[in-house]
C-alpha positions in Angstrom: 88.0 107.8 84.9 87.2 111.2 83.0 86.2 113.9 84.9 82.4 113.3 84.0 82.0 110.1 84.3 83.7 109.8 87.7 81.8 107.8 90.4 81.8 108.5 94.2 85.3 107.3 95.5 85.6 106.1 99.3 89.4 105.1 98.9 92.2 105.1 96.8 94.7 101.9 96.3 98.3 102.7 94.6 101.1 101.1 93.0 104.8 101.2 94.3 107.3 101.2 91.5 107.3 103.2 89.1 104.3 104.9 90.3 105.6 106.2 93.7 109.2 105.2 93.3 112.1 105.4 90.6 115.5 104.0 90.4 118.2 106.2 91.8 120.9 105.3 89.0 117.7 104.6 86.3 118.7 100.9 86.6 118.0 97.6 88.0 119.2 96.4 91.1 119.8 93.3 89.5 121.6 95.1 86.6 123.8 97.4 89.6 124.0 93.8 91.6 125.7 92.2 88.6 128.2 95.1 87.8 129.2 95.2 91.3 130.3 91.5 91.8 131.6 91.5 88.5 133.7 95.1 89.3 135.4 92.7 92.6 135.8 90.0 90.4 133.1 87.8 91.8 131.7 85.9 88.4 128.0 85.6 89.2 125.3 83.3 88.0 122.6 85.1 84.8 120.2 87.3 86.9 116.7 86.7 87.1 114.6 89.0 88.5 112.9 86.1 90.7 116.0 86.2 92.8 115.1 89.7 94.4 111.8 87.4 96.0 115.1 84.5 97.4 116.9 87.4 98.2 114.1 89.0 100.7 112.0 85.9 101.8 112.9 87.0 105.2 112.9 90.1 105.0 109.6 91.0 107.0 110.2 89.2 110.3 114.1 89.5 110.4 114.9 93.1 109.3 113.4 96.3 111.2 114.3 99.5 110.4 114.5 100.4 114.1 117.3 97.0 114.8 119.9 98.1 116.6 123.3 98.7 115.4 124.6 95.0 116.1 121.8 93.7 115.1 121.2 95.6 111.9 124.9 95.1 111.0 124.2 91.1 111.2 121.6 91.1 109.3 123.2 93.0 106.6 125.8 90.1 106.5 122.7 87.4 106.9 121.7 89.0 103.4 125.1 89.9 101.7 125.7 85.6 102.7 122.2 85.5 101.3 122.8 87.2 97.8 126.1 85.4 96.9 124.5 81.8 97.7 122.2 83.2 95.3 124.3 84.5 92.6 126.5 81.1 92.9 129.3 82.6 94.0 131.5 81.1 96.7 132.4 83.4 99.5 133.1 83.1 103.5 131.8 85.0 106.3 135.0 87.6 105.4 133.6 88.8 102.2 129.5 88.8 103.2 131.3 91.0 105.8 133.5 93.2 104.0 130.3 93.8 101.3 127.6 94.0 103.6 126.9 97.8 103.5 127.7 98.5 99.6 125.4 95.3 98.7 122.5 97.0 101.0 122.8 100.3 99.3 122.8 98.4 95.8 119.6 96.3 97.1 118.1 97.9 100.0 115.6 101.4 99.4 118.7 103.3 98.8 118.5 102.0 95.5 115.0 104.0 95.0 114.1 107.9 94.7 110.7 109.1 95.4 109.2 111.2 92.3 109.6 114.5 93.1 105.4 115.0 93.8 105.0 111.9 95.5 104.9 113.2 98.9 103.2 116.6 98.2 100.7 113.9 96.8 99.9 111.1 99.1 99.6 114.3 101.7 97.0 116.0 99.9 95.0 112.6 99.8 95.5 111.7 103.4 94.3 115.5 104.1 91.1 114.9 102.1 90.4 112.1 104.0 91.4 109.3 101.4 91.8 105.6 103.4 95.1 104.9 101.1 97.1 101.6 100.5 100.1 100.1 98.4 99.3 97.1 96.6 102.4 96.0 94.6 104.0 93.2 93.3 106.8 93.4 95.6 109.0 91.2 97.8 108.6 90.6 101.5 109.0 93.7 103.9 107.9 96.5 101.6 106.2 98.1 104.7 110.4 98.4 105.8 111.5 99.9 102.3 107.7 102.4 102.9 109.4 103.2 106.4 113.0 104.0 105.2 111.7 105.5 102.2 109.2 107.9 104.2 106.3 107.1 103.1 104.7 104.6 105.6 103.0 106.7 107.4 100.6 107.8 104.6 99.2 104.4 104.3 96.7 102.5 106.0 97.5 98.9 104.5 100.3 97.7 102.8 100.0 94.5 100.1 103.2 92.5 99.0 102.2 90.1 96.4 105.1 88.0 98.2 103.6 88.6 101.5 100.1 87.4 100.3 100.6 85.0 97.8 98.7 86.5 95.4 100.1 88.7 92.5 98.4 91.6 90.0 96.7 91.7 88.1 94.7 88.6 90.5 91.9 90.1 91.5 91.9 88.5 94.5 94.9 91.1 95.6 92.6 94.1 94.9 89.8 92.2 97.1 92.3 91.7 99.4 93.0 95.7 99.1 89.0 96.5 99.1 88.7 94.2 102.0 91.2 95.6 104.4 90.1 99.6 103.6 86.2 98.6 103.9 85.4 99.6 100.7 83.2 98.5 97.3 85.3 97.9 94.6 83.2 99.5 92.3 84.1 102.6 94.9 88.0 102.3 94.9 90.3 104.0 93.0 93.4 101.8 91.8 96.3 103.7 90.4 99.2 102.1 89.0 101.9 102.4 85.8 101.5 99.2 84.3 98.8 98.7 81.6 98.3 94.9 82.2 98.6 94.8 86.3 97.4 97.8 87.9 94.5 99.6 84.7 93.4 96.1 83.2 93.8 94.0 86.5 92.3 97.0 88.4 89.2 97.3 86.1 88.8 93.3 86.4 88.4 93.6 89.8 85.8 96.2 89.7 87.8 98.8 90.7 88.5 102.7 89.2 91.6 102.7 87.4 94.3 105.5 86.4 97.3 104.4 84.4 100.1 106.5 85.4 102.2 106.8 81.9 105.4 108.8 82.6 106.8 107.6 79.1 107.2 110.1 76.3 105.2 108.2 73.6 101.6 108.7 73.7 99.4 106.1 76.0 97.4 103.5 74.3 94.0 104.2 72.8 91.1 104.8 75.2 93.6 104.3 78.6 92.7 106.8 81.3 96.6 108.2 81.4 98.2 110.7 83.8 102.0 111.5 83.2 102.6 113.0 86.9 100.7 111.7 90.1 100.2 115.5 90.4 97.5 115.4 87.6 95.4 113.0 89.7 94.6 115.5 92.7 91.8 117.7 90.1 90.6 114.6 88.9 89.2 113.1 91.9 85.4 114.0 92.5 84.8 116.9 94.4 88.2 118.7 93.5 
């Protein structure tokens, strides 16, 4: 979407990780979940990254960022339980216990940093009016991680692939999207980091796309590219 060729845009659909969100440590938290067990000699199983959709298939109807403290403390062991079933590794109710909290920070939002514009961002296009929401391929409860992360309130709608079945670059997640906000496709601007998901998945839909390319080596030829979320505030129309 060059600045000329920019059609009217009604609202604006975005990516989660690594468009909005980073890594805290710049790793994995399979990779940190691994080296942890392994650090209190606990042999786990070989990660696979489908484990993190196991791990949190409950996540949106059990876990509240508002629980109590009781309640919030047991559900922290439901999940530390949870991870080591899934990691193979035998352990009792004493050890879900006694990892509960370091296995949340390892797993949970703690795990992610907002880039530093993000906020100043998503402000600036609710203030202009923007209808705004996440569409990510993302476990169950993302609206929890948007809440403890501070960025809920920004959105209008917020799309887990787990939570709808339906995965980018499906177009039937960005109808999904288009549907909820009450907006054309061909009027919707998707913004995303990955090439094949968000710009090429995006653009199948019908939607605008923006690849947001934070890497150092140049994007790939013809790709609308924007290394900093900052960059997309003059390109909207109207700006």
């Amino acid at each position: 979407m060059s600045a000329r060729s920019a059609r009217h845009i009604d609202a604006i659909t975005l990516d989660f990780y690594g468009t909005l969100i980073h890594p805290r440590n710049g790793r994995g938290r399979g990779s940190n979940l691994v080296e942890y067990t392994r650090g209190h000699d606990l042999e786990p199983a070989p990660w696979e990254h489908r484990m993190l959709y196991d791990l949190f298939d409950r996540h949106d109807t059990e876990y509240s960022p508002d629980l109590p403290e009781d309640a919030r403390r047991d559900y922290l062991e439901q999940l530390a339980r949870r991870a080591f079933d899934i990691l193979e590794i035998q352990a009792d109710d004493r050890l879900a216990k006694d990892h509960a909290v370091a296995l949340w920070r390892i797993i949970g939002p703690d795990a992610f940093a907002l880039y530093p514009e993000t906020r100043t961002v998503l402000d600036t296009l609710k203030s202009e009016g923007y209808p705004l929401a996440l569409v990510s391929n993302w476990q169950r409860g993302l609206e929890h991680f948007c809440t403890e992360l501070g960025i809920a309130d920004a959105f209008d709608h917020v799309i887990s692939s787990a939570e709808l079945g339906i995965a980018k670059p499906d177009r039937r997640i960005f109808d999904e999207a288009c549907s909820r906000l009450g907006a054309e496709p061909e009027h919707v601007l998707h913004v995303g980091d990955t090439l094949a998901d968000d710009y090429e998945g995006g653009r199948a839909a019908g939607l605008q796309t923006i690849l947001v390319h934070r890497s150092p080596e140049p994007p790939p030829d013809g790709i609308d590219a924007i290394d900093d979320l900052q960059r997309l505030l003059p390109r909207l129309p109207g700006s």
